[in-house]
C-alpha positions in Angstrom: 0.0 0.0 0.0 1.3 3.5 -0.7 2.3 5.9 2.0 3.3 9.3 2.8 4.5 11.4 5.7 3.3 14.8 6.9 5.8 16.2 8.5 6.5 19.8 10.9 10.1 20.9 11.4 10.8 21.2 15.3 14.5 22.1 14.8 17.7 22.0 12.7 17.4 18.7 10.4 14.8 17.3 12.5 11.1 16.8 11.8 8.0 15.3 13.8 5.5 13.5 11.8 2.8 11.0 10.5 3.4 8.5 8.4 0.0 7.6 6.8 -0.7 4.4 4.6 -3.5 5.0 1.7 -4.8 8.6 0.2 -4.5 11.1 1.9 -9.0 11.4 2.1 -9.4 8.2 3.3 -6.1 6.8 5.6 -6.0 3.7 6.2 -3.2 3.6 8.9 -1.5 6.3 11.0 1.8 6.2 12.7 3.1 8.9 14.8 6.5 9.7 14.8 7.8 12.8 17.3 11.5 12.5 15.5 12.2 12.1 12.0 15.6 12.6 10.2 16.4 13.6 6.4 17.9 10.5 6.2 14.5 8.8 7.2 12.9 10.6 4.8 15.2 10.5 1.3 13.0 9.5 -1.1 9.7 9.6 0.3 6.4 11.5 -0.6 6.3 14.1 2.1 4.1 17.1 3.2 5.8 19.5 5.0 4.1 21.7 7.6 5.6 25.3 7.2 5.4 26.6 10.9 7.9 29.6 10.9 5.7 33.2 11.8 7.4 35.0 9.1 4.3 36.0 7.6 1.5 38.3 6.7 -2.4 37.9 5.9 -5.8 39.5 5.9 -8.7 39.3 4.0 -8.6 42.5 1.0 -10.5 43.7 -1.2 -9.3 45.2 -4.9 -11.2 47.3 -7.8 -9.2 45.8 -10.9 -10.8 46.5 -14.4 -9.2 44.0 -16.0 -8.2 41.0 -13.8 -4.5 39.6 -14.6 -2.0 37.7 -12.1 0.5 39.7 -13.0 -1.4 43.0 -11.6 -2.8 41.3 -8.8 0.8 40.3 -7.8 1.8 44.3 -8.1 -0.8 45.3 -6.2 -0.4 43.1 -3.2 3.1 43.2 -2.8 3.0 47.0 -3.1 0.4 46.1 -0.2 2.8 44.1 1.9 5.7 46.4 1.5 3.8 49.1 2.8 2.6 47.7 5.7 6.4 46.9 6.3 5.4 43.9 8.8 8.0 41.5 6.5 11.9 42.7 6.4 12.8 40.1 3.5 11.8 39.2 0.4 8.8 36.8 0.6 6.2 34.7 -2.0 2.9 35.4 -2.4 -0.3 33.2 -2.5 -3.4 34.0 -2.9 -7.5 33.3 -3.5 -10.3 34.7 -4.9 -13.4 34.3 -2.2 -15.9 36.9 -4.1 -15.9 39.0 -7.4 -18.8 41.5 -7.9 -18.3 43.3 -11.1 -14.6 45.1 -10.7 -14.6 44.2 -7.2 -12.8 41.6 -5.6 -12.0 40.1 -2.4 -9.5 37.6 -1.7 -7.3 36.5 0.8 -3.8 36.8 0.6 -0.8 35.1 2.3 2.6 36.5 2.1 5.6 34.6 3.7 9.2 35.4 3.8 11.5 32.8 1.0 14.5 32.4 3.6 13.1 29.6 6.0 10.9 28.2 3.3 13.6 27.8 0.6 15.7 26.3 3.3 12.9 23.5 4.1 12.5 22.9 0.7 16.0 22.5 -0.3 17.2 20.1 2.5 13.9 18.2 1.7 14.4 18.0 -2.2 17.8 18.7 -2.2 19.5 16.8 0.2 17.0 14.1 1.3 15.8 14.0 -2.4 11.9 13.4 -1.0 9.0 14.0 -3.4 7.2 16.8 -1.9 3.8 16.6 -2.6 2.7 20.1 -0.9 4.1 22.6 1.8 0.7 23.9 4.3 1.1 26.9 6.2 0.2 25.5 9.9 -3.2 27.7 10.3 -4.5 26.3 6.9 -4.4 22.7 8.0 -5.6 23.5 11.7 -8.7 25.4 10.4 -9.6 22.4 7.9 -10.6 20.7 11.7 -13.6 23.0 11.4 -15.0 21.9 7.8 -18.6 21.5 9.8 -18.7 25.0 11.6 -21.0 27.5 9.9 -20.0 30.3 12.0 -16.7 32.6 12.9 -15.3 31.5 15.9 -11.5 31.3 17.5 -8.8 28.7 17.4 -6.4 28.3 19.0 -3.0 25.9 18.9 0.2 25.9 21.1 3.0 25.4 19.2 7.1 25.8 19.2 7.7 29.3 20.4 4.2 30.5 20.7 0.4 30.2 20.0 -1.8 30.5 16.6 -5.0 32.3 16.8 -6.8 31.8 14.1 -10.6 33.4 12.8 -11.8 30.7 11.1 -15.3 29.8 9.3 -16.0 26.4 7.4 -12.4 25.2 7.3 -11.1 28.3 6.0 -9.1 31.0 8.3 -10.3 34.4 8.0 -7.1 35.8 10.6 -4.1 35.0 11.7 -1.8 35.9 14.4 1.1 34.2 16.4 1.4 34.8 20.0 4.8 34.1 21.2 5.4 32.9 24.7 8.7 32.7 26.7 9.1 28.9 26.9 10.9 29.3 30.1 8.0 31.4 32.0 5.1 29.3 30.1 1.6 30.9 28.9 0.8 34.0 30.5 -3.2 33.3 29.8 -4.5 36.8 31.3 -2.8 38.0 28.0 -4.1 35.5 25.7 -7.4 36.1 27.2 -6.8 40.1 26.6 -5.9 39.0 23.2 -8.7 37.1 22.6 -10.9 40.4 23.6 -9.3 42.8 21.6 -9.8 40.7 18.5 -13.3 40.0 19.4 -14.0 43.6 19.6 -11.9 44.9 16.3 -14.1 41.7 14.5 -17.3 42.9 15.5 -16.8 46.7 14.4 -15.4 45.6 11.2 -17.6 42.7 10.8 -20.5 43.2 13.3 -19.6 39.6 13.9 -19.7 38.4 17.5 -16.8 36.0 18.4 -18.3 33.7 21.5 -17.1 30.2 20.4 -13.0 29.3 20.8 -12.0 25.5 19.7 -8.9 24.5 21.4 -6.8 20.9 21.0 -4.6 20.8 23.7 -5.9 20.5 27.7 -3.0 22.8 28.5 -4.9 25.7 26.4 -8.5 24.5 28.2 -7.5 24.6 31.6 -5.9 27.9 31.3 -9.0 30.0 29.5 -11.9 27.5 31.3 -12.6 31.0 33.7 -13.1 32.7 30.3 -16.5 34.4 29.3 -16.3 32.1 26.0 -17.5 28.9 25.2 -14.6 26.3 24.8 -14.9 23.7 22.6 -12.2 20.9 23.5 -11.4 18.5 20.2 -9.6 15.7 21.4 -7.4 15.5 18.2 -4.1 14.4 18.1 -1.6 16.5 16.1 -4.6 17.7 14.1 -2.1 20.1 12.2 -0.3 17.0 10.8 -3.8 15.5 10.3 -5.3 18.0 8.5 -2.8 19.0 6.2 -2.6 16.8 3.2 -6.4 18.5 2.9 -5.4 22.0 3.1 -6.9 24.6 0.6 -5.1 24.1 -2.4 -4.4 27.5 -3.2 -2.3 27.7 -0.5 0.4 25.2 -1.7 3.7 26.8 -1.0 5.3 24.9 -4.1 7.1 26.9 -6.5 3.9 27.8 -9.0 5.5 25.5 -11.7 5.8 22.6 -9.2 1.7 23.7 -7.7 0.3 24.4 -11.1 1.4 21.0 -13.1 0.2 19.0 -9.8 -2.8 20.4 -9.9 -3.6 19.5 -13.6 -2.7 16.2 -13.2 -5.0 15.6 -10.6 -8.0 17.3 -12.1 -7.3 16.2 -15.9 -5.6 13.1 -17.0 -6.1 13.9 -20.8 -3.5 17.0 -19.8 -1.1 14.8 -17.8 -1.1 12.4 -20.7 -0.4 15.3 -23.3 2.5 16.4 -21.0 3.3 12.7 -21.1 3.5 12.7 -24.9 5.4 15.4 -25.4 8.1 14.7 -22.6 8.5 11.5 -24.9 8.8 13.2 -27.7 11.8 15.2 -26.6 13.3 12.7 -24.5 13.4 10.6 -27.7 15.0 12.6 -29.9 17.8 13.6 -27.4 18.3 9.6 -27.2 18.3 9.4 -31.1 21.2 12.1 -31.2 23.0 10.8 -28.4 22.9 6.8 -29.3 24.3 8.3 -33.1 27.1 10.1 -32.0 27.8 8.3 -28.4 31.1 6.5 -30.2 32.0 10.2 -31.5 31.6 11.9 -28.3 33.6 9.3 -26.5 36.5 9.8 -29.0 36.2 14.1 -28.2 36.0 13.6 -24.9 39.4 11.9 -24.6 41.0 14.0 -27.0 39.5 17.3 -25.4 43.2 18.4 -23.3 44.2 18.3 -27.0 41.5 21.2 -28.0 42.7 23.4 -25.8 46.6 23.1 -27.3 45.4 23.4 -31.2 42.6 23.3 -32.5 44.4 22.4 -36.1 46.3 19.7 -34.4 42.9 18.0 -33.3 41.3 18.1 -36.4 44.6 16.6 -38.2 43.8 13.3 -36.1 40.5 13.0 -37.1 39.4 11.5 -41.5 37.0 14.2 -43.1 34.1 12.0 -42.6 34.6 12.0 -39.0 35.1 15.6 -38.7 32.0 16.7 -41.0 30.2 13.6 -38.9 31.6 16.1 -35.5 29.9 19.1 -36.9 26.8 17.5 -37.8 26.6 16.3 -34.4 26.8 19.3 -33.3 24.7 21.3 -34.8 21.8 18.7 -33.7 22.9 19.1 -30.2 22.4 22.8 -30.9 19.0 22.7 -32.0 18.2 19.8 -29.1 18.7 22.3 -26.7 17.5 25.2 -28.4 14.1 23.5 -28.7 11.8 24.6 -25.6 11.3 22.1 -22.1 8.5 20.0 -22.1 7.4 21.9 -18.6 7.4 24.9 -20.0 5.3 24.4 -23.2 2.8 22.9 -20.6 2.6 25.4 -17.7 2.3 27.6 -20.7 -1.0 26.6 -21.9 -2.1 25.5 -18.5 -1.8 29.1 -17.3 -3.8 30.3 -20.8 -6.2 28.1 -19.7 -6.6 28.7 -16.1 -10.1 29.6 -16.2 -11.4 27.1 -18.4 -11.6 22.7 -18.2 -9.3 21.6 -20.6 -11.9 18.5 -22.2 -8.5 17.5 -24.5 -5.1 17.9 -26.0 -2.5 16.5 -28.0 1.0 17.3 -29.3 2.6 15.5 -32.0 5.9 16.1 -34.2 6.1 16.4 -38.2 8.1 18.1 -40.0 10.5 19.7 -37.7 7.3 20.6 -35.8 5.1 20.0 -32.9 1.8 20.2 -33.8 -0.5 21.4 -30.9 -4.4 20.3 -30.7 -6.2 21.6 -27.8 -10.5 21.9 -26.8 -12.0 23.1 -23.8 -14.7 24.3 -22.3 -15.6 27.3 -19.7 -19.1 28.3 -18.1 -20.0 31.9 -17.7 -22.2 35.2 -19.8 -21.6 36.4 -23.0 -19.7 39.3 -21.5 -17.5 37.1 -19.4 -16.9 34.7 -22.1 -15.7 37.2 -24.5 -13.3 38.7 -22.2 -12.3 34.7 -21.4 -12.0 34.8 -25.2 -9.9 37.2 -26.4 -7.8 36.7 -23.2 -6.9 33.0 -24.3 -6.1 34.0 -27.8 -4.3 36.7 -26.8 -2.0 33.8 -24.5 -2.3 31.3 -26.6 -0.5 33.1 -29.5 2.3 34.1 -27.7 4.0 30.5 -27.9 1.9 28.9 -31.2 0.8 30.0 -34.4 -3.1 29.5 -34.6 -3.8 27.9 -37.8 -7.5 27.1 -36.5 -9.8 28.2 -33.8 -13.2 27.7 -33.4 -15.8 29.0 -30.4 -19.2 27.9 -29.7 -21.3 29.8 -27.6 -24.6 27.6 -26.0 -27.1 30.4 -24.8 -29.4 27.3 -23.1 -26.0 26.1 -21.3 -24.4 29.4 -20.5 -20.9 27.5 -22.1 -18.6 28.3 -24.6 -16.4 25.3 -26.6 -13.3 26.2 -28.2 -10.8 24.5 -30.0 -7.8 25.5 -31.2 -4.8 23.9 -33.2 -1.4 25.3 -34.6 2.1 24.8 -34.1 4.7 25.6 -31.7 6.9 28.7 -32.5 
């Protein structure tokens, strides 16, 4: 049966975790673990719980005319920078909760690279694991609260401190860390003060009243049980490890490349498979070159000291066939790696057709060329669907030359099915 680990860094090198046989949905077996070394990790699938409080977020609303990621990444970070709470430079993540005409709120998260490079790299790097997503803390502790309708507090102890979290329906609406002296302990007169203030700035802002606070640990329950709210006690182990693999997906802290071509190849196979095909393809006609000229290459190689002495005296050792056979060789090496990566031709067309279901595609080679099909499908009105449109052309053009496109517009439906076709430039 296939396993996984989720795992939370508690200090240098070392991680506590769950090792968990099955899907990550429906675990079939669970095994605690509070120490885990790289070493006990190389080559695993791994999620990795990114704890570090290195971080800003809020719920913020935009007027955008015309919506593009690359704006949307402008404005927030101008956002972040001017708020000044992060000192390095950080990644952004963000998601759409509601668009009303120009308007839109989302919710934004915005943590500093330095720690979670360094997680990433010792876990990909040196322990060569296959990480399959990287959950800020918060998100996979308000997923514990999928069944509550209404805003209420959580709270988590944790190294150095204590999340509190505004959560509704699994998804965290605030975040704060609290930190703690781990020598003096929790001061809980100023958790509880804490706990007030935010109640009160919630319901001005929100006219929201906060009464309800869900708590994991006894610790945290015995300490705020004199409290005027009501305390909900989950007895959950490690929820945060629990939870994680079934965090909000748009809060993967994967490089977008990494978080985008995962994504697709959960959702739609017929893309996976097109990737698939096309990886082939190029990985087939590197072998071609390199099984032709492998006997050639091995002959250069030793001779190479001799390159760097005289070029004429290399060339003198080698028949005219084999030299000509040389610069063939090279040449095709030349337009090998001249020809574009199979990830990028694919994170390419899955970002121009972000807002649509890809229903199929396929990439073949002739003549020198790959030959790109693609069909889809996106719901929405006319005026929507035009923008969606001229947007996708407007992408899609950029890497292929349209020979053919075709868009169907169901009135009944509210759908639009395209097709294009063309070849890479």
């Amino acid at each position: 049966m296939k396993s996984f680990f989720v795992v939370k860094p508690v200090r240098e090198d070392i991680f506590e975790g769950l090792k968990v046989e099955g899907k990550p949905q429906k675990p079939k077996k669970m095994e605690y673990f509070p120490t885990l070394t790289l070493e006990e990790l190389r080559k695993r699938r791994v999620y990795l719980l990114f704890n570090f409080p290195q971080f800003f977020y809020e719920i913020y609303s935009l007027n955008l005319p015309v919506y593009t990621e690359e704006i949307v990444r402008l404005r927030l970070t101008d956002r972040v920078n001017t708020v000044g709470y992060l000192t390095q430079p950080f990644s952004l993540f963000w998601k759409i909760l509601k668009k009303e005409g120009n308007f839109y709120e989302l919710s934004y998260l915005a943590i500093e690279n330095r720690g979670l490079f360094e997680l990433k790299n010792k876990l990909k790097g040196l322990a060569q694991a296959k990480l399959e997503g990287i959950i800020f803390l918060p998100f996979a502790l308000a997923r514990a609260l999928e069944e509550e309708k209404e805003e209420v507090f959580l709270l988590y102890k944790d190294i150095g401190g204590i999340w509190i979290i505004i959560a509704k329906e699994s998804f965290p609406l605030n975040i704060e860390f609290f930190q703690i002296d781990e020598l003096l302990g929790v001061n809980f007169d100023e958790i509880l003060s804490r706990l007030n203030f935010l109640k009160n700035l919630y319901y001005r802002d929100r006219n929201k009243e906060l009464t309800k606070v869900y708590l994991f640990q006894e610790e945290l329950k015995i300490g705020l049980e004199k409290s005027d709210f009501e305390l909900i006690y989950q007895e959950i182990s490690h929820p945060d490890l629990l939870y994680a693999p079934l965090s909000d997906k748009a809060f993967n802290l994967l490089p977008e490349n990494e978080r985008v071509l995962k994504e697709v190849i959960e959702k739609n196979y017929k893309l996976a498979f097109g990737m698939l095909l096309l990886s082939l393809i190029f990985l087939a006609s590197g072998f071609l070159i390199r099984k032709a000229n492998s006997q050639l290459e091995r002959e250069i190689q030793k001779k190479e000291f001799l390159l760097r002495e005289s070029i004429n005296r290399l060339l003198s050792e080698y028949p005219e066939p084999k030299v000509k056979n040389f610069i063939n060789y090279l040449e095709e090496r030349n337009k090998l790696l001249l020809r574009p990566q199979a990830e990028e031709v694919i994170l390419k067309i899955i970002k121009a057709c972000q807002k649509a279901k890809i229903t199929n595609l396929e990439i073949k080679e002739a003549n020198n060329l790959y030959q790109i099909s693609l069909s889809g499908e996106k719901k929405g009105d006319p005026e929507e669907i035009n923008s969606f449109s001229e947007e996708l052309l407007k992408e899609i053009s950029s890497f292929m030359n349209i020979q053919q496109n075709q868009f169907e517009y169901s009135e009944e439906k509210k759908m639009i099915i395209f097709s294009l076709s063309g070849n890479l430039k």
